[in-house]
N, CA, C and O atoms as a GROMACS GRO file, in nm:
protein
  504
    1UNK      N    1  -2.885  -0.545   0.048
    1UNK     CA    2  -2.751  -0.507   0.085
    1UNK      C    3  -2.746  -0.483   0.234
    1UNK      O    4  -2.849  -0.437   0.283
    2UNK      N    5  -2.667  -0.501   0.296
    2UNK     CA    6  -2.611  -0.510   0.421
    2UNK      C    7  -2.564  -0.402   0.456
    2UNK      O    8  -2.461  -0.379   0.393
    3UNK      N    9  -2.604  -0.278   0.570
    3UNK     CA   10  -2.475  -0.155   0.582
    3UNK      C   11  -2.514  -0.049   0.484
    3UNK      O   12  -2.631  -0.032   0.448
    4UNK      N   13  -2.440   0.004   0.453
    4UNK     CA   14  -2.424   0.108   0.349
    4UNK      C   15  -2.529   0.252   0.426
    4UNK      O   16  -2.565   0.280   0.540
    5UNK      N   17  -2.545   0.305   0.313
    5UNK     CA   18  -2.637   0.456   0.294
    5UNK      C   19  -2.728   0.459   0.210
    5UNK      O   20  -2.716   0.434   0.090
    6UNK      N   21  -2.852   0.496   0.282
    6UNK     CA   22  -2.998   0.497   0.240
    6UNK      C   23  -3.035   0.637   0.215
    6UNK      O   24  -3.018   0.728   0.296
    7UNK      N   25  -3.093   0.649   0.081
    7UNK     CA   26  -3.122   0.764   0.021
    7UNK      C   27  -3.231   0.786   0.027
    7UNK      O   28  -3.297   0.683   0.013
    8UNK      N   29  -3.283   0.864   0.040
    8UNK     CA   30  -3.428   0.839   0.008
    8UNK      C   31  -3.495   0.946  -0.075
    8UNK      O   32  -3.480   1.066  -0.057
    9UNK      N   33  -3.564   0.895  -0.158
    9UNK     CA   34  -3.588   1.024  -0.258
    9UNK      C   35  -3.767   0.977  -0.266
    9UNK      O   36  -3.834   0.875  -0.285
   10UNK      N   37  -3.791   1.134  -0.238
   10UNK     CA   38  -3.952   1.099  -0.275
   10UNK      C   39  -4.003   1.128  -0.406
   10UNK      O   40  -3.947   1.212  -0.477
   11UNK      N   41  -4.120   1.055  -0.447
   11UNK     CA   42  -4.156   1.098  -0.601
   11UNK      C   43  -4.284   1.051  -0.617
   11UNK      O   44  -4.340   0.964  -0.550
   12UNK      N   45  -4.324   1.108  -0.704
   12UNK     CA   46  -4.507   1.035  -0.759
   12UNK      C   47  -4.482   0.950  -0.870
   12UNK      O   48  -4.584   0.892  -0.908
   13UNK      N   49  -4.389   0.928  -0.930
   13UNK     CA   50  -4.356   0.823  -1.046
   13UNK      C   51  -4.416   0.672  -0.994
   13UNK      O   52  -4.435   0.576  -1.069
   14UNK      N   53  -4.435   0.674  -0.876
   14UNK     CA   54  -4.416   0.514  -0.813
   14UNK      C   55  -4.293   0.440  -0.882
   14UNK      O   56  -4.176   0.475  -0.902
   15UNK      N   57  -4.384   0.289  -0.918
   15UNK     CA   58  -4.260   0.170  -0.981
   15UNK      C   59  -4.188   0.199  -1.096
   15UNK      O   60  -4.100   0.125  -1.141
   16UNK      N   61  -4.235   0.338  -1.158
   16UNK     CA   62  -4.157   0.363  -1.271
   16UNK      C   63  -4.058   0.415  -1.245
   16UNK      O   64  -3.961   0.406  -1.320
   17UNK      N   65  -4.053   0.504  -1.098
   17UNK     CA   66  -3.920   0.533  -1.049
   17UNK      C   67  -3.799   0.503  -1.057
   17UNK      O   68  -3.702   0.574  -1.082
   18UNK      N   69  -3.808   0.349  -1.027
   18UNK     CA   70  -3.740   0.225  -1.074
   18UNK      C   71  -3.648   0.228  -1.169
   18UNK      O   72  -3.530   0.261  -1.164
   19UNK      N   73  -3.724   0.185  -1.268
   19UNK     CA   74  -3.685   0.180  -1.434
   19UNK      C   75  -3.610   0.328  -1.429
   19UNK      O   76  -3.495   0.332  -1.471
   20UNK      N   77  -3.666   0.441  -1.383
   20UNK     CA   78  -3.588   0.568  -1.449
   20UNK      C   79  -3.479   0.589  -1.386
   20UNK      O   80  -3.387   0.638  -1.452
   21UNK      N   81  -3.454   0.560  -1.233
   21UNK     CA   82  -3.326   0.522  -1.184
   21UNK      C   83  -3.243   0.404  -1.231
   21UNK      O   84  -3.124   0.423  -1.259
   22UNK      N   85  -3.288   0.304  -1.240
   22UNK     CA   86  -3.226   0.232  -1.336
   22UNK      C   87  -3.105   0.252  -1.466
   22UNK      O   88  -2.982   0.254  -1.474
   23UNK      N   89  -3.214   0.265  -1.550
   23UNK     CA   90  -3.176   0.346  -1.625
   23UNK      C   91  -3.042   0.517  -1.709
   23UNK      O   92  -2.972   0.552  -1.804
   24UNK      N   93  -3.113   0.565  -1.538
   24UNK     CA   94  -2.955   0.679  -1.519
   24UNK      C   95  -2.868   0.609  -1.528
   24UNK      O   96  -2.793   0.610  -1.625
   25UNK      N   97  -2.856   0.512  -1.405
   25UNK     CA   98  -2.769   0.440  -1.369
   25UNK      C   99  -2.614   0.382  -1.491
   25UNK      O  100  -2.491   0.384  -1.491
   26UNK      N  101  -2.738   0.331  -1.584
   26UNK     CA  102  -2.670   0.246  -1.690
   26UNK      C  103  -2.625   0.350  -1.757
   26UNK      O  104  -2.504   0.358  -1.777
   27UNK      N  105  -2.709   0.445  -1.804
   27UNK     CA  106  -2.575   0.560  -1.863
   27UNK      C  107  -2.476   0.582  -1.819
   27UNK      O  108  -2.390   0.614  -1.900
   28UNK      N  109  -2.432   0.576  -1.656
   28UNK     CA  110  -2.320   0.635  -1.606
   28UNK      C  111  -2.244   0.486  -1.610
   28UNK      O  112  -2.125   0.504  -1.580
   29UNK      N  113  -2.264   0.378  -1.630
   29UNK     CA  114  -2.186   0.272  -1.602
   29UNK      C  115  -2.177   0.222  -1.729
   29UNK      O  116  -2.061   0.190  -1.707
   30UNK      N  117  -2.197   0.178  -1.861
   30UNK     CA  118  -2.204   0.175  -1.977
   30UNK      C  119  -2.196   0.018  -1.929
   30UNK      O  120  -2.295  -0.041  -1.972
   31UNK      N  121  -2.110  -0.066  -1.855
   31UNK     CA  122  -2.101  -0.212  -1.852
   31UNK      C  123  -2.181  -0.245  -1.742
   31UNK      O  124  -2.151  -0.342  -1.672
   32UNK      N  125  -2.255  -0.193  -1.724
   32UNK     CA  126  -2.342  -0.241  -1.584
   32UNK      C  127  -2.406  -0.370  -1.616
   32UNK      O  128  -2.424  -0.400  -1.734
   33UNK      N  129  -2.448  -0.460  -1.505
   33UNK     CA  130  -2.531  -0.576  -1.497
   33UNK      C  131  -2.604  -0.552  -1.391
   33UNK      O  132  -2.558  -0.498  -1.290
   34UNK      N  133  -2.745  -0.595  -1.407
   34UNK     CA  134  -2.855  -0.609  -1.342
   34UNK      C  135  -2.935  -0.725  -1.231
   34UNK      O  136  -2.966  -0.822  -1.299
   35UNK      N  137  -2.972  -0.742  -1.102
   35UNK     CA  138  -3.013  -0.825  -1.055
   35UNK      C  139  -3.139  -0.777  -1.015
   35UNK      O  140  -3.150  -0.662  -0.974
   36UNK      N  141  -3.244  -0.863  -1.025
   36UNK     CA  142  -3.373  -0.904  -0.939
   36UNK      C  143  -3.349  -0.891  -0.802
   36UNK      O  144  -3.287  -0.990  -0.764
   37UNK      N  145  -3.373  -0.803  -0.700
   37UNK     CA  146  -3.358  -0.757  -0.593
   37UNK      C  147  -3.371  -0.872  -0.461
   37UNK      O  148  -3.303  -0.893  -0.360
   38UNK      N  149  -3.510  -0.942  -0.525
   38UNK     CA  150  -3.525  -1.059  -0.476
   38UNK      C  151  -3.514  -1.162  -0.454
   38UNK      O  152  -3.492  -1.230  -0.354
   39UNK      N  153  -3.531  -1.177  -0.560
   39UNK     CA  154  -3.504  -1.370  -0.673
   39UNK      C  155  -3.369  -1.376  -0.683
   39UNK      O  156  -3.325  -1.473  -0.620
   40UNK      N  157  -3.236  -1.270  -0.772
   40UNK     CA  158  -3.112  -1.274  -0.729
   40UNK      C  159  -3.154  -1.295  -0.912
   40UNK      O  160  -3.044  -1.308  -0.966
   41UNK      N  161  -3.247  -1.303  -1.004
   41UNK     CA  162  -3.242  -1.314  -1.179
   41UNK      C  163  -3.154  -1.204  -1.230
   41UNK      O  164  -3.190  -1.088  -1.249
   42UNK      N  165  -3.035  -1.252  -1.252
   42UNK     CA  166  -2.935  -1.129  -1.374
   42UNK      C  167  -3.010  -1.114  -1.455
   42UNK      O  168  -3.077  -1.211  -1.492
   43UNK      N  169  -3.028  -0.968  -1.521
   43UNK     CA  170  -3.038  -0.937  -1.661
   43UNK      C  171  -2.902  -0.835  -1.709
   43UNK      O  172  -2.844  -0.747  -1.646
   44UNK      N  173  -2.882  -0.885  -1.836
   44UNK     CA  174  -2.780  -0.838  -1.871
   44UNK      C  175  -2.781  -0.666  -1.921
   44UNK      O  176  -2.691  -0.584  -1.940
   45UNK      N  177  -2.919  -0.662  -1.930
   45UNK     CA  178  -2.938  -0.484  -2.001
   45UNK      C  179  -3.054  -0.470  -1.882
   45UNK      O  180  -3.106  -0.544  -1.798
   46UNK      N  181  -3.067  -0.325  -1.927
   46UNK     CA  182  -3.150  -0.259  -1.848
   46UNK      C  183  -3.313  -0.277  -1.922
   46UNK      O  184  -3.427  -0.248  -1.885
   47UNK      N  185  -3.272  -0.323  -2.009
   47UNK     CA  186  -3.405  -0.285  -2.073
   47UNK      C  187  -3.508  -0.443  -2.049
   47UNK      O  188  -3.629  -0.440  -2.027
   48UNK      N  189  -3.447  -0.537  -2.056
   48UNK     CA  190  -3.491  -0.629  -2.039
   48UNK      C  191  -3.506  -0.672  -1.852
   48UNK      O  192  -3.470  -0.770  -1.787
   49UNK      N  193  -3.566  -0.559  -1.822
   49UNK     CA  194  -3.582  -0.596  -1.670
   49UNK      C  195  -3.733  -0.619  -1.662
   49UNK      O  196  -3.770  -0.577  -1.772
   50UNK      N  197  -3.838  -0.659  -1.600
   50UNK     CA  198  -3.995  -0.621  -1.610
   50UNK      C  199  -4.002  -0.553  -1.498
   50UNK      O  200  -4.037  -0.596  -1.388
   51UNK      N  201  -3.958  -0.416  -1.535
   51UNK     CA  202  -3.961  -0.329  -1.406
   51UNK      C  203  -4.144  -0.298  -1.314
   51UNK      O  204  -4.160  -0.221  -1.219
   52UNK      N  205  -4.265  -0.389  -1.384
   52UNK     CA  206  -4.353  -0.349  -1.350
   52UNK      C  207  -4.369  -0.503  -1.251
   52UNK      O  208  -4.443  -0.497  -1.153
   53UNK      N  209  -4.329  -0.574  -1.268
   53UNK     CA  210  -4.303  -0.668  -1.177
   53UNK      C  211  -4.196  -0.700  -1.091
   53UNK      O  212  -4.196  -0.809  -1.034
   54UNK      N  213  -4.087  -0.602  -1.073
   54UNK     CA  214  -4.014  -0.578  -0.943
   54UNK      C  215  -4.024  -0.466  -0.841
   54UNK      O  216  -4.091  -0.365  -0.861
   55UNK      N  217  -3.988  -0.477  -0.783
   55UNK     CA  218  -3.983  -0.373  -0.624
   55UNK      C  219  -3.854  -0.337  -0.598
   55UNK      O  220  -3.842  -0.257  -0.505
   56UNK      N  221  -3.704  -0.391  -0.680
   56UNK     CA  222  -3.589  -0.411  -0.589
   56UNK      C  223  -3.517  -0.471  -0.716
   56UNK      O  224  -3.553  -0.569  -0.781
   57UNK      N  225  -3.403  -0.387  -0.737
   57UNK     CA  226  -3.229  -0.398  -0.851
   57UNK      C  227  -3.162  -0.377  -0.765
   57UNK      O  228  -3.172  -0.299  -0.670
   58UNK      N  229  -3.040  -0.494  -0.815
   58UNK     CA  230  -2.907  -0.450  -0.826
   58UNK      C  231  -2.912  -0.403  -0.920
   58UNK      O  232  -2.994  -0.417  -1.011
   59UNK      N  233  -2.759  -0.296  -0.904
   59UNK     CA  234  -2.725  -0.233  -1.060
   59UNK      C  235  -2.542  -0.289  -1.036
   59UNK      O  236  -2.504  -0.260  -0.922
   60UNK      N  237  -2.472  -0.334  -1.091
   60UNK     CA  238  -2.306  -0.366  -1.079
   60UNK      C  239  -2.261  -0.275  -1.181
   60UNK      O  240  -2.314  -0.246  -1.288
   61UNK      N  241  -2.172  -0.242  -1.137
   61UNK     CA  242  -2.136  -0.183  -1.241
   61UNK      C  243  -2.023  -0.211  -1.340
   61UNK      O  244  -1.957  -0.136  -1.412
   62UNK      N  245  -2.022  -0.379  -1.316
   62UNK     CA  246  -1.947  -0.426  -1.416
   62UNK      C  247  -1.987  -0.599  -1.445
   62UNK      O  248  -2.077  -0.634  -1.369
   63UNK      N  249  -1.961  -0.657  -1.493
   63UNK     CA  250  -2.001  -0.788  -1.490
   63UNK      C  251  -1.868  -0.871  -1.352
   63UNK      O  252  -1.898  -0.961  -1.273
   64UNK      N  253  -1.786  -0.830  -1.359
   64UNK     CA  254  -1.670  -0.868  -1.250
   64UNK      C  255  -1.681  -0.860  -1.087
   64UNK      O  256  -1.644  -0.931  -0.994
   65UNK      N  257  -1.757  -0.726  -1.103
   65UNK     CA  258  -1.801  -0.680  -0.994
   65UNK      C  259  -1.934  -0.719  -0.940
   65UNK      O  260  -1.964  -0.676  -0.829
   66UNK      N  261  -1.999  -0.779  -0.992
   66UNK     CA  262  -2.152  -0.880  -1.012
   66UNK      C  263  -2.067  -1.012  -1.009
   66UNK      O  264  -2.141  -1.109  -0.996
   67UNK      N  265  -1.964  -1.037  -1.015
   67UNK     CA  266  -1.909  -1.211  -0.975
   67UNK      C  267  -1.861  -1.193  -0.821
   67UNK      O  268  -1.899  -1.257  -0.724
   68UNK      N  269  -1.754  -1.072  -0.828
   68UNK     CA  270  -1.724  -1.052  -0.644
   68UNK      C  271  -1.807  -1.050  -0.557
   68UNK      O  272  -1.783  -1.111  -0.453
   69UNK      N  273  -1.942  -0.974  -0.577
   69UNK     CA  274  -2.057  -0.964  -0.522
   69UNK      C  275  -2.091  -1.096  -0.473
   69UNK      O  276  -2.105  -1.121  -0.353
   70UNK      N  277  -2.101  -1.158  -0.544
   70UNK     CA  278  -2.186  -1.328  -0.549
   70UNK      C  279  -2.096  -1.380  -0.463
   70UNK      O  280  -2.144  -1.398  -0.352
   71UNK      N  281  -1.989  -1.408  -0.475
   71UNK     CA  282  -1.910  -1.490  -0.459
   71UNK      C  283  -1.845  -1.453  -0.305
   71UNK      O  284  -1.828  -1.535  -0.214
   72UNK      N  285  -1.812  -1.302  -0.300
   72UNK     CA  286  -1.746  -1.271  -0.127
   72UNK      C  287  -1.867  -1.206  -0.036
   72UNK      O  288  -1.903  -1.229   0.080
   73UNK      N  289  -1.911  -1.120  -0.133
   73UNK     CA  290  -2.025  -1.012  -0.041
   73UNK      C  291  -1.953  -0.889  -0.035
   73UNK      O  292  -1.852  -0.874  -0.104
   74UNK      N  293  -1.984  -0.824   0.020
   74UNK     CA  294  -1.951  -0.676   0.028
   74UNK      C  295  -1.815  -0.685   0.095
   74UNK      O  296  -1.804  -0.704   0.216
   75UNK      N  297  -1.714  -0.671   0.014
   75UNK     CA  298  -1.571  -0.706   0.053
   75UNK      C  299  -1.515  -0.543  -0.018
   75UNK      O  300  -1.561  -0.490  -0.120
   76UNK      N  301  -1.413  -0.492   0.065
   76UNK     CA  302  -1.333  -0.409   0.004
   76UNK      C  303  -1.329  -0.395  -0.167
   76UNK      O  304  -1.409  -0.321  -0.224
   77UNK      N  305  -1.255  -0.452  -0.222
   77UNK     CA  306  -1.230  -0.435  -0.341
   77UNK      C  307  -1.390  -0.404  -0.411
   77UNK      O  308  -1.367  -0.307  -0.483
   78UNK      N  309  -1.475  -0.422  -0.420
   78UNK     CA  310  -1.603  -0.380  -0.475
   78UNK      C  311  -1.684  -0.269  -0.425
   78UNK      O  312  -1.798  -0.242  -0.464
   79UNK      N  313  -1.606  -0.196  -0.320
   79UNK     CA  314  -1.680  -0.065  -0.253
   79UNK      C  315  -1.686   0.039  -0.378
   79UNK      O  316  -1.610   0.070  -0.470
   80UNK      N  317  -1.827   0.081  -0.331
   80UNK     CA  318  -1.924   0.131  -0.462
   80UNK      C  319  -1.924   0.084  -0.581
   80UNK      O  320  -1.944   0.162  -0.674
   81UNK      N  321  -1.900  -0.063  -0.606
   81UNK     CA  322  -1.966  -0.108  -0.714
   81UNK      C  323  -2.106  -0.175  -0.743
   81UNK      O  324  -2.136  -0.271  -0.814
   82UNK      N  325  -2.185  -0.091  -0.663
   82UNK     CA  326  -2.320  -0.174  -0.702
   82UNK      C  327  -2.397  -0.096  -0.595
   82UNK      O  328  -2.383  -0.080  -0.474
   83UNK      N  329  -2.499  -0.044  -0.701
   83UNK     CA  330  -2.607   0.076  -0.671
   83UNK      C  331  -2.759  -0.072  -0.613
   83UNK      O  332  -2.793  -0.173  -0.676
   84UNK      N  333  -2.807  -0.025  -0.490
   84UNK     CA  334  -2.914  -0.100  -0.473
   84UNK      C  335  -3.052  -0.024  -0.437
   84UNK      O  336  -3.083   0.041  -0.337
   85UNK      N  337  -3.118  -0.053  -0.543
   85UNK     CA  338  -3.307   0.029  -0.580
   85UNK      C  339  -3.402   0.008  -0.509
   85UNK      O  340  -3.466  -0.088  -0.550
   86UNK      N  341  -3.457   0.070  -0.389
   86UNK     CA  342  -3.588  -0.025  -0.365
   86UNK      C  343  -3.731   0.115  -0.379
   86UNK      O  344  -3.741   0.234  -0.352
   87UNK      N  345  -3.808   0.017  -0.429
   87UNK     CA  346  -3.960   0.123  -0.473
   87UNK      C  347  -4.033   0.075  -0.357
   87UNK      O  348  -4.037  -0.043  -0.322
   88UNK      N  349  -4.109   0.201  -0.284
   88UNK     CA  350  -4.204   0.168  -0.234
   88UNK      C  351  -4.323   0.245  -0.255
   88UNK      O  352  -4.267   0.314  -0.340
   89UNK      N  353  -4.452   0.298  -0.252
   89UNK     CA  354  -4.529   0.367  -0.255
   89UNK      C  355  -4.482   0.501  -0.242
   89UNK      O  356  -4.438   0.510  -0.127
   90UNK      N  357  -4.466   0.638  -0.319
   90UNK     CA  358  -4.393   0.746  -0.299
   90UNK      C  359  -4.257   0.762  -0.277
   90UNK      O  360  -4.216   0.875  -0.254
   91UNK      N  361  -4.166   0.652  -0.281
   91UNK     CA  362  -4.053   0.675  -0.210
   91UNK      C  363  -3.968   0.547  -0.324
   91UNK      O  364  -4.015   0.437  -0.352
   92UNK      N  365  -3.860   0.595  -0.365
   92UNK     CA  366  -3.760   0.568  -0.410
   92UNK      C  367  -3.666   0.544  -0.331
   92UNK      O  368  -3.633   0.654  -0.287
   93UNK      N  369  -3.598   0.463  -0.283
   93UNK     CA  370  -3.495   0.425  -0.174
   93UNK      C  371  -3.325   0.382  -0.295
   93UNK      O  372  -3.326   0.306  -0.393
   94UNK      N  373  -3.211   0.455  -0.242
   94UNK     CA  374  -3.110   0.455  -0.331
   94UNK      C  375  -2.989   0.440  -0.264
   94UNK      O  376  -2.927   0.541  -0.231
   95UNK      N  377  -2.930   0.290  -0.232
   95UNK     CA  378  -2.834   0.243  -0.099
   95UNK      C  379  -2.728   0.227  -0.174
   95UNK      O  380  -2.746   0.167  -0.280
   96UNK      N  381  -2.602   0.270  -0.144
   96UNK     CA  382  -2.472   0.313  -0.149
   96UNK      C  383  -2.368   0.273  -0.024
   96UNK      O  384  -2.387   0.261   0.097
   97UNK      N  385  -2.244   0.259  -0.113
   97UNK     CA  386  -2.180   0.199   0.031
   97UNK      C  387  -2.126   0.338   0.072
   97UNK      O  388  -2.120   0.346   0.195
   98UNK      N  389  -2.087   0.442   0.014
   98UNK     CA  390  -1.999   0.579   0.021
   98UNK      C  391  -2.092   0.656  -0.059
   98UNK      O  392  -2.155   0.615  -0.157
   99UNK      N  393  -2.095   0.802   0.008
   99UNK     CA  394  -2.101   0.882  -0.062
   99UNK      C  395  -1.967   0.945  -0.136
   99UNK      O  396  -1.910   1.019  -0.055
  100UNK      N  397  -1.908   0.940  -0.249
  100UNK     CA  398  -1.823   0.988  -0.310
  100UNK      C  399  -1.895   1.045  -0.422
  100UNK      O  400  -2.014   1.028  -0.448
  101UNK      N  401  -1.773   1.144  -0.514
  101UNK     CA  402  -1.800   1.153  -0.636
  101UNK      C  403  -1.900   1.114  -0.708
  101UNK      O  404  -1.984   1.199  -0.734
  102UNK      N  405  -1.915   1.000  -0.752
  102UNK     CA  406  -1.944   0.920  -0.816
  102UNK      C  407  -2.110   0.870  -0.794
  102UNK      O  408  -2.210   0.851  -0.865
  103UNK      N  409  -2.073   0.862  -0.651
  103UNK     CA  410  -2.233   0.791  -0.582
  103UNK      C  411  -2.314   0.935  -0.612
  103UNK      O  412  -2.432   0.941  -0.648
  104UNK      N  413  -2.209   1.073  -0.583
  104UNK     CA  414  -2.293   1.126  -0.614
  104UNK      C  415  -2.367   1.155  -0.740
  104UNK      O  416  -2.489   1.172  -0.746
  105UNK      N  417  -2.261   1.162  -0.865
  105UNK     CA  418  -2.304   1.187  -0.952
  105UNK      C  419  -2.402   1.068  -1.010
  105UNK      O  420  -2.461   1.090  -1.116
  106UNK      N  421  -2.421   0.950  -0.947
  106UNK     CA  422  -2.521   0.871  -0.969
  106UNK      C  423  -2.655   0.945  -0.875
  106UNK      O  424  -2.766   0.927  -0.924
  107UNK      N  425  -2.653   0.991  -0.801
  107UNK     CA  426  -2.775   1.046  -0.739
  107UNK      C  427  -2.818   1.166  -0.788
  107UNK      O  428  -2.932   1.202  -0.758
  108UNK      N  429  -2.768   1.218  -0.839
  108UNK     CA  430  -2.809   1.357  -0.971
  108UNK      C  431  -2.867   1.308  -1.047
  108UNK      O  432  -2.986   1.333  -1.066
  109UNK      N  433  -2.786   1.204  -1.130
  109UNK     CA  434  -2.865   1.177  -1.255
  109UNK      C  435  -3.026   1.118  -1.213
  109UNK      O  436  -3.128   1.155  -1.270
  110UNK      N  437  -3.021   1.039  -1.122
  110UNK     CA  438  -3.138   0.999  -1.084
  110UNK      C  439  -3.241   1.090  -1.060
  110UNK      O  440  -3.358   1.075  -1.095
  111UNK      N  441  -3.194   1.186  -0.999
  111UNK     CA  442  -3.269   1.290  -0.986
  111UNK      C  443  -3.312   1.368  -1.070
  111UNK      O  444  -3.429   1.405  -1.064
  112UNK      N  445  -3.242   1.404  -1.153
  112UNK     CA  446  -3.278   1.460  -1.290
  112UNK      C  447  -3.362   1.369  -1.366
  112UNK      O  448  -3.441   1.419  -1.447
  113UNK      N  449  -3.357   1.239  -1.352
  113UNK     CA  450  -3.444   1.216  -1.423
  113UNK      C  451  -3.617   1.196  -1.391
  113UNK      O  452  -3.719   1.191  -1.460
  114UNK      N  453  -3.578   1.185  -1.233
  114UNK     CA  454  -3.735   1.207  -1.184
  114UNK      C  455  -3.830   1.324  -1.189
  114UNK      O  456  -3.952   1.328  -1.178
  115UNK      N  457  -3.701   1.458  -1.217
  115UNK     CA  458  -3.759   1.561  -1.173
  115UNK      C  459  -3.783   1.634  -1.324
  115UNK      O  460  -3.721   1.738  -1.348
  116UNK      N  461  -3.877   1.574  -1.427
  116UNK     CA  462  -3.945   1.640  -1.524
  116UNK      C  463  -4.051   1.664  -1.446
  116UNK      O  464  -4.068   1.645  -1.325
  117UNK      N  465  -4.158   1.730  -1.572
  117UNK     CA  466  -4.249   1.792  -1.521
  117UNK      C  467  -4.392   1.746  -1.449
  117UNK      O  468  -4.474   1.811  -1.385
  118UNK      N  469  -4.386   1.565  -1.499
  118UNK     CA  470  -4.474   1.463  -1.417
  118UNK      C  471  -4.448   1.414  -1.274
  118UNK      O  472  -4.527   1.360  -1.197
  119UNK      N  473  -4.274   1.455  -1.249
  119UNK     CA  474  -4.230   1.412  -1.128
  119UNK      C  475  -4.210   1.482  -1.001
  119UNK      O  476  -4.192   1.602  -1.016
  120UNK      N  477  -4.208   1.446  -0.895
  120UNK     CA  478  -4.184   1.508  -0.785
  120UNK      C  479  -4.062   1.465  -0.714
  120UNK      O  480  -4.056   1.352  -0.664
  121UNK      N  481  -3.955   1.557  -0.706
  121UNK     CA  482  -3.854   1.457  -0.589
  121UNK      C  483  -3.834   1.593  -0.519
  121UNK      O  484  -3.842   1.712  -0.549
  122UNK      N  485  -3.798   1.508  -0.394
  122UNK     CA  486  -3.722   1.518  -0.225
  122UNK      C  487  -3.687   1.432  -0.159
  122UNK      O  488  -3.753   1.339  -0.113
  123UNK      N  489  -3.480   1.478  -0.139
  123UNK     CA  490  -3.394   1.373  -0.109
  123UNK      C  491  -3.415   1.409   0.059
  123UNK      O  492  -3.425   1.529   0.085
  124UNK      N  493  -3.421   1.327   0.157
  124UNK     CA  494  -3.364   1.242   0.306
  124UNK      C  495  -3.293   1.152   0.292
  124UNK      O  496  -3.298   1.055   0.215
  125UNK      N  497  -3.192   1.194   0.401
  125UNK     CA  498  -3.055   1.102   0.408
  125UNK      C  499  -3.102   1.023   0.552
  125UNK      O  500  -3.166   1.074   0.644
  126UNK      N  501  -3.062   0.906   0.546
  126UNK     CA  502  -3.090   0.825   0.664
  126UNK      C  503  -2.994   0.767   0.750
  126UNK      O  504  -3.029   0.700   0.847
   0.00000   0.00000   0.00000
């Protein structure tokens, strides 16, 4: 993604980070669609991602909003529709075009879900 706001959340989960942000994610969006960060491969669920062989999701949060995406790029009408993941060694990275509502309450859940008792998080804003 181009622009936006970089989150940064630290954690010892590593690449599973991923999947568990992921994951929040799709609870809060119930129609979400998924991209390969890299490659640009849709998956239609969350579950069918091989989160141990990526580094990097889209999350859309609609299938419509995963066609605007493709098709204009980061154009008005799709602001904050699409959460972008990147894992690196300790660090969970969580890019947003706005912080609103919403972005936030997507960055809670994420957080909550890192922060059982195997996990470690601490958010920097960039």
């Amino acid at each position: 993604m181009i622009g936006g706001i970089d989150i940064q959340l630290r954690t010892t989960a590593g690449n599973e980070s991923l999947e568990i942000a992921a994951r929040a994610i799709a609870q809060l969006w119930p129609d979400s669609v998924f991209a390969d960060g890299e490659t640009g491969e849709p998956y239609q669920y969350v579950w069918l991602i091989p989160f141990s062989e990526v580094e990097e999701v889209f999350i859309y949060r609609d299938s419509r909003s995963a066609e605007i995406w493709s098709e204009k790029g980061a154009v008005p009408e799709v602001l904050n529709s699409m959460i972008h993941l990147l894992v690196d060694p300790g660090l969970l990275t969580v890019v947003v075009d706005k912080r609103d509502h919403e972005m936030n309450a997507a960055l809670e859940a994420i957080k909550s879900g890192l922060a059982d008792d195997i996990h470690s998080v601490s958010v920097s804003m960039e």
